[in-house]
FITOR-499902 format. One record per residue (C-alpha): residue in three letters; x, z, y. Coordinates in steps of 0.1 Angstrom, whole numbers. Each point is the difference from the previous one (the first is absolute). Example, Ala and Ser with C-alpha at 12.3 -4.5 7.8 and 13.67 -1.06 7.14 Angstrom:
! FITOR-499902
- residuo X Z Y
- ala 123 78 -45
- ser 14 -7 34
***
This chain:
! FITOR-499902
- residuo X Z Y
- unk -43 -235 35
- unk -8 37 -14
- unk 18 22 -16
- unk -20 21 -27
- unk 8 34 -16
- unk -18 15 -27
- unk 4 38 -7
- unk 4 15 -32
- unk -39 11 -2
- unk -5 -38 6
- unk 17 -11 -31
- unk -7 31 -20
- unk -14 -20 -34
- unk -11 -34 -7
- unk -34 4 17
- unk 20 5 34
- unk 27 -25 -4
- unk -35 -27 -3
- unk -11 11 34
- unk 37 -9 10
- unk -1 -34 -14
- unk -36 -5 17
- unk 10 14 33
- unk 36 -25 5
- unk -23 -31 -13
- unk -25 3 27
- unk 24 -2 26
- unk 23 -30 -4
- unk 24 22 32
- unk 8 28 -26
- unk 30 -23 -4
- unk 20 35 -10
- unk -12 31 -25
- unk 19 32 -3
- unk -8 20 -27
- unk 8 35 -8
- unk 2 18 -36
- unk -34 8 -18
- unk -14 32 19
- unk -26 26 -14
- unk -27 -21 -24
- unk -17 39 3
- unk 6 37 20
- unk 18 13 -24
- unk 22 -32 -16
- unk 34 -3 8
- unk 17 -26 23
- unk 25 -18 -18
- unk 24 1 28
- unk 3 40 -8
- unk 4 -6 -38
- unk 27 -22 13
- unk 14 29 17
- unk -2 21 -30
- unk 12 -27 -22
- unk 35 -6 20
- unk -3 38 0
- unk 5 0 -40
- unk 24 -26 3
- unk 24 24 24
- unk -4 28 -22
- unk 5 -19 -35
- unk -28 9 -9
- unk -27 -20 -29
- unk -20 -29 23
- unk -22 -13 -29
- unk -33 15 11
- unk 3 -5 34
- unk 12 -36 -1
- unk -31 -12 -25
- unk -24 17 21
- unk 14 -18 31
- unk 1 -33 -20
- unk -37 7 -13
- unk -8 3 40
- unk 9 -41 4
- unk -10 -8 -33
- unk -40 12 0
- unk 2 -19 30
- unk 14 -30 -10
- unk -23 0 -33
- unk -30 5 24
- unk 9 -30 17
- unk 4 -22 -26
- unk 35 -9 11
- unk 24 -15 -25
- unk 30 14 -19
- unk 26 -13 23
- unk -6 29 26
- unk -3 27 -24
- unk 34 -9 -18
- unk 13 -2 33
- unk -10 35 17
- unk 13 15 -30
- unk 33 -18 -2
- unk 1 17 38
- unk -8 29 -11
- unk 28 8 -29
- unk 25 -18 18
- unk -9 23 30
- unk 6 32 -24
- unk 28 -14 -17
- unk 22 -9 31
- unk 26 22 15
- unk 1 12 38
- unk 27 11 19
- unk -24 31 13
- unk -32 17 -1
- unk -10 -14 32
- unk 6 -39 -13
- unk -18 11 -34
- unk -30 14 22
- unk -2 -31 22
- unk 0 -24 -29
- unk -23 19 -19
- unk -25 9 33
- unk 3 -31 8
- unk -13 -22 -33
- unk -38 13 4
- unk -2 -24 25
- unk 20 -25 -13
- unk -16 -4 -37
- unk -33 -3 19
- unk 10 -26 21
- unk 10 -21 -27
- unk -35 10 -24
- unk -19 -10 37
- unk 17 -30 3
- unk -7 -13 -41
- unk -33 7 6
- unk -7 -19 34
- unk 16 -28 -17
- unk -19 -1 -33
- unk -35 1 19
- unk 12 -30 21
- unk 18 14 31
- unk 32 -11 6
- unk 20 31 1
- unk 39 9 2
- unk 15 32 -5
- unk 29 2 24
- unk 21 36 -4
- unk 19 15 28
- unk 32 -7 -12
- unk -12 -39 1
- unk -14 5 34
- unk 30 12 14
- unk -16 34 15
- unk 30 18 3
- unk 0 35 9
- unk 18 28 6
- unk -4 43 -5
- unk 14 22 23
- unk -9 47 -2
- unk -28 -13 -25
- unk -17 -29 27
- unk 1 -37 -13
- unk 5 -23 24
- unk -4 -38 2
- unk 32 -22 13
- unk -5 -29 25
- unk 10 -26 -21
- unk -29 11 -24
- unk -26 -15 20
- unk 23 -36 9
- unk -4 3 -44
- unk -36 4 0
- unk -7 -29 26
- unk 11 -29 -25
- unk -33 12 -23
- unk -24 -16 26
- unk 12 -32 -21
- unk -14 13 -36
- unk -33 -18 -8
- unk -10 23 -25
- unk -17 35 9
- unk 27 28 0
- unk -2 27 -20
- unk 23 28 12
- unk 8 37 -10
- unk -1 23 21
- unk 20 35 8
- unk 34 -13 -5
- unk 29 -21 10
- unk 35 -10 -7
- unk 33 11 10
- unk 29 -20 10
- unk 15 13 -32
- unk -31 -12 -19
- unk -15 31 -8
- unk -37 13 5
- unk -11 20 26
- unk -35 14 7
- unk -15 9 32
- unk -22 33 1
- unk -29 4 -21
- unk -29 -23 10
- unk 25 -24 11
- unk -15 -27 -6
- unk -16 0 33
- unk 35 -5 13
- unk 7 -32 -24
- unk -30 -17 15
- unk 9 6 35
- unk 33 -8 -5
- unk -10 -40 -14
- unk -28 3 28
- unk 33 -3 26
- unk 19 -16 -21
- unk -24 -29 -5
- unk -15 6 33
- unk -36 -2 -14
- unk -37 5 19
- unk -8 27 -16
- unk 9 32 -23
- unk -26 10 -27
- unk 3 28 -11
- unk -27 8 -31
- unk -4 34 -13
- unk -31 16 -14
- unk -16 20 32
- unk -22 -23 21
- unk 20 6 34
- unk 19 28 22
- unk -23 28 10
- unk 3 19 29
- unk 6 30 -29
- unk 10 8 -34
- unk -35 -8 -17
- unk 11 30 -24
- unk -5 21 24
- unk -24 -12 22
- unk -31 -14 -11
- unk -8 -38 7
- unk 29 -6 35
- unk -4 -19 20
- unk 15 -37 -12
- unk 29 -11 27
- unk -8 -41 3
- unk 31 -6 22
- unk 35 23 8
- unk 37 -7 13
- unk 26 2 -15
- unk 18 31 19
- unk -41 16 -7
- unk 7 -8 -40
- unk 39 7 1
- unk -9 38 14
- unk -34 1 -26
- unk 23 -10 -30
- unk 25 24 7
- unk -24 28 6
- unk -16 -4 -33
- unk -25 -32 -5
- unk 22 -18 -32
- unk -22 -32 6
- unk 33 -16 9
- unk 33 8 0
- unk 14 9 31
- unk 30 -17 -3
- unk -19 -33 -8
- unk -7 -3 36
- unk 33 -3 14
- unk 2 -42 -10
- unk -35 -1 7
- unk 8 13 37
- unk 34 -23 2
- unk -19 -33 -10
- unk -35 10 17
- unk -16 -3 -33
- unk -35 13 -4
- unk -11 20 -33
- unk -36 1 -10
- unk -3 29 -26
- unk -26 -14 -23
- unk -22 12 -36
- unk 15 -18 -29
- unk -36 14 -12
- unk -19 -12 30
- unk 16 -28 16
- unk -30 -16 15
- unk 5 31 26
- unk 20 -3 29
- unk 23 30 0
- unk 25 11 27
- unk 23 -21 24
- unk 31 7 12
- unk 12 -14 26
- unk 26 7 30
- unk -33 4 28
- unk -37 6 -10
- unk -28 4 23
- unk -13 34 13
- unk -27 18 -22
- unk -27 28 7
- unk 24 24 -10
- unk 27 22 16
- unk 22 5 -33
- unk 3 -29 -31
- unk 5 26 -25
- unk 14 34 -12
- unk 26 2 -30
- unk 19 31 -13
- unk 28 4 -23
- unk 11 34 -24
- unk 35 8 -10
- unk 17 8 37
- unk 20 30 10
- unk 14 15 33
- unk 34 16 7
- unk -5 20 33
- unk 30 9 18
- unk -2 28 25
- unk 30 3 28
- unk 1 13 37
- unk 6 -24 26
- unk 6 -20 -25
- unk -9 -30 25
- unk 25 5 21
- unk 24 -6 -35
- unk 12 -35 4
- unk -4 -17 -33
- unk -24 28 -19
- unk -19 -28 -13
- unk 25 -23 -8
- unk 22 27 -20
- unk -32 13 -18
- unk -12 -36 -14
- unk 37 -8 -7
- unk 0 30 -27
- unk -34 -15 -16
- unk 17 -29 -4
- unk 30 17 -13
- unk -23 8 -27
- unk -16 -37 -3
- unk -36 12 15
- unk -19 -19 22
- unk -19 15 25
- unk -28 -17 10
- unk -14 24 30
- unk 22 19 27
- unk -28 21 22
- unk 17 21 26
- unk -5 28 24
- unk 26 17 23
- unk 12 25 -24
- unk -8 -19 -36
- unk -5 -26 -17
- unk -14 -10 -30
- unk 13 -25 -28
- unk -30 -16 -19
- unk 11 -22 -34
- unk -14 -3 -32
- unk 5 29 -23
- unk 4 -22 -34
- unk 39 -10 18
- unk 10 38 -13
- unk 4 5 -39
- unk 2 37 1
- unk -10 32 16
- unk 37 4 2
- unk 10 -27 17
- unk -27 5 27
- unk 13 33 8
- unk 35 -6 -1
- unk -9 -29 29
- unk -23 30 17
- unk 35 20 3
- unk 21 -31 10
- unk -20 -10 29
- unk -1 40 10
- unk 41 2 -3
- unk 7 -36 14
- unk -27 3 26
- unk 7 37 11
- unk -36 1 1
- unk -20 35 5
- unk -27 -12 -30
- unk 0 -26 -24
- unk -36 2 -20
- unk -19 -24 -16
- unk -38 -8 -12
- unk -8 -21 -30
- unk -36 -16 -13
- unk -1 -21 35
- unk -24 -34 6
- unk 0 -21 28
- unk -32 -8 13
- unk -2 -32 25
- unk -21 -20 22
- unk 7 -33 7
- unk -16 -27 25
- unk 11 -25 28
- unk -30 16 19
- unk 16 33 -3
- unk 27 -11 32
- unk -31 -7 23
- unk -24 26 -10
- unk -2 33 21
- unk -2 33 -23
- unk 7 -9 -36
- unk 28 24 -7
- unk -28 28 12
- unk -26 -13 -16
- unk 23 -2 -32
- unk 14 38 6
- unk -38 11 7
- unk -13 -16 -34
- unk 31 14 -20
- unk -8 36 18
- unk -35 -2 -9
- unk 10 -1 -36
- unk 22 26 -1
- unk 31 -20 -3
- unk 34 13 14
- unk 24 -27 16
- unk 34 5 -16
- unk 15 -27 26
- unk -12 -29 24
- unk 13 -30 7
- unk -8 -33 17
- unk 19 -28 1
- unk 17 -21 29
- unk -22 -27 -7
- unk -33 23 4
- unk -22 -20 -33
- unk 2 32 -22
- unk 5 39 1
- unk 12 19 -25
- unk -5 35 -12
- unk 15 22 -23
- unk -21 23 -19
- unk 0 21 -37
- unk -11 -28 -30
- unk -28 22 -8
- unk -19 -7 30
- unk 7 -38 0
- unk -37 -10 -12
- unk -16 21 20
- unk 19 -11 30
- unk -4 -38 -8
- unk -41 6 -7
- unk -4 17 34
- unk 21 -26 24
- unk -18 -24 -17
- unk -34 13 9
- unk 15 4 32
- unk 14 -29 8
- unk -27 -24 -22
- unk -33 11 -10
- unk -2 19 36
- unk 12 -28 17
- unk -24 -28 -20
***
């Protein structure tokens, strides 16, 4: 059995959603299909999961939803015209629609949910009628049906256990499931979302659940490259990675997959193939927990914008029992996570993403907190950070790659903000300013692939 996810650029129009329907009929094992909202048709269109989001927006602030809601209903219905599908689906995603704006909610955050979360669940259904009508037994099965219970804790969804004993009894539908990504249900029968691009996470989460093969995941590149191919021109394509290899890629900054889509991957030893909806003769990437040792030292290098650091300064502070402890205990006084904790004798530094502050004045009143609390001789900060990483399994028996890293970053006249490297020794991390993060990526990669090739 396979489970197999389609992205949003995957089911952009009526053009893509054919592709779909051609890709799950040559394969009689693509038993399951999860389907996210439409995506981009275009570079500059609009995804309809953020008119959603602007729509449930409206609806908080009382605001007129007229526009908004026929051009989100014209989304599903050029496609559904351009399929030649009949009436019954188009009465029905409108009926969805209006009843979704004409419903109360207890909150903001229920009304976001619901709204978020019927991109994917209008398509699912429009998928499903369309599979059907051209001969391919098809049913549209909705979390709440499925029994994928979840549950969100400080903003992180989580799946409950008995979500995947739930998903287990659809190994006995005949028909091909049509699913909707990026949501769940809560035990009081309410909507919940993962994280954007969750729909990775759906698929991984039935891939356990219904202990299948294989993962598909199709998107519209034609595999993971040992770069960002906007920055660096033609990478080199990674055939084969682990999972620990793609869990540190994915959080760096490589949005192939979701790096929270790995985790029931990783429990149920699930490969993922990340495949072209576009090109799906090609063979893509595997995932898998082990993978065979290639020519190069590193898999790839990722970076990520938007990080901060709060350095605190104290002497002898490690001969303070508990420095550490005290200091994170105040960030999470203030609900930030912090995601980095470099250290030397006398400082430390707190790295975390600087989108958790929404003011000025809240970062500096936390600047003069951890100063007071701390007794600390200097409390400073430095905005505009990226984290640059290498990742490989070769890295932990290969001689000299931190220098050879350091050596290449020097040579480009790029200043390390921090280092780090973790305990497991398959990637190293540096900090430095955003502005350098291309040129930094460009010369590790010459480094560490065109020099090495």
């Amino acid at each position: 059995m396979k489970i197999t996810k389609f992205g949003g650029s995957s089911l952009a129009n009526a053009k893509q959603i054919k592709k779909v329907f051609a890709i799950v009929k040559a394969d009689p094992d693509r038993k399951v299909v999860v389907v996210s909202a439409p995506g981009k048709r275009f570079s500059a269109d609009t995804k309809i999961t953020d008119n959603l989001i602007k729509l449930a927006e409206q609806v908080r602030d009382g605001q007129d939803t007229d526009h908004l809601l026929a051009a989100i209903e014209e989304r599903y219905m050029d496609i559904i015209a351009e399929l030649g599908l009949d009436q019954t689906i188009k009465v029905q995603i409108e009926e969805n629609l209006k009843k979704m704006v004409a419903s109360s909610y207890s909150s903001y955050d229920q009304l976001l949910n619901t709204f978020k979360a019927s991109g994917e669940d209008n398509n699912a259904q429009l998928v499903a009628a369309y599979f059907n009508q051209n001969g391919l037994p098809s049913k549209y099965i909705s979390p709440e049906k499925a029994g994928l219970y979840v549950s969100a804790q400080n903003g992180h969804t989580h799946v409950l256990p008995e979500a995947y004993t739930n998903l287990e009894k659809l190994c006995h539908v005949q028909e091909r499931i049509i699913f909707p990504g990026f949501f769940g249900i809560s035990k009081e029968k309410h909507r919940v979302t993962f994280s954007r691009g969750g729909s990775d996470i759906t698929g991984a989460i039935l891939a356990k659940g219904l202990k299948a093969d294989l993962y598909e995941n199709f998107t519209d590149v034609d595999a993971i490259f040992a770069a960002n191919p906007q920055i660096v021109a033609q990478p080199q394509k990674i055939n084969h990675l682990t999972y620990q290899e793609m869990r540190e890629l994915s959080y760096a900054g490589f949005s192939v997959l979701h790096h929270e889509a790995l985790r029931p991957a990783i429990m149920a030893n699930v490969p993922i193939r990340v495949k072209n909806t576009n090109k799906p003769e090609l063979s893509g990437t595997l995932i898998s927990k082990t993978r065979a040792t290639n020519d190069y030292h590193i898999t790839g290098i990722a970076s990520s914008r938007g990080f901060m650091s709060i350095s605190i300064a104290k002497y002898l502070m490690n001969e303070e029992i508990g420095f550490v402890a005290k200091a994170l205990k105040i960030m999470s006084e203030h609900g930030l996570s912090v995601e980095h904790v470099p250290t030397g004798i006398d400082e430390i530094s707190l790295i975390l993403r600087a989108d958790q502050f929404k003011s000025a004045a809240d970062e500096e009143s936390l600047l003069q907190e951890l100063q007071q609390r701390l007794q600390a001789d200097k409390v400073y900060h430095e905005k505009e950070l990226a984290l640059l990483m290498i990742v490989g399994e070769g890295m932990v028996s290969t001689v000299g790659t931190a220098a050879k890293a350091m050596t290449a970053l020097a040579a480009a006249g790029i200043n390390l903000k921090m280092i780090d490297q973790g305990s497991s020794e398959i990637s190293m991390l540096f900090g430095i300013d955003a502005a350098d993060e291309k040129r930094a990526i460009t010369s590790l990669y010459e480094t560490f692939f065109k020099a090495n090739k």
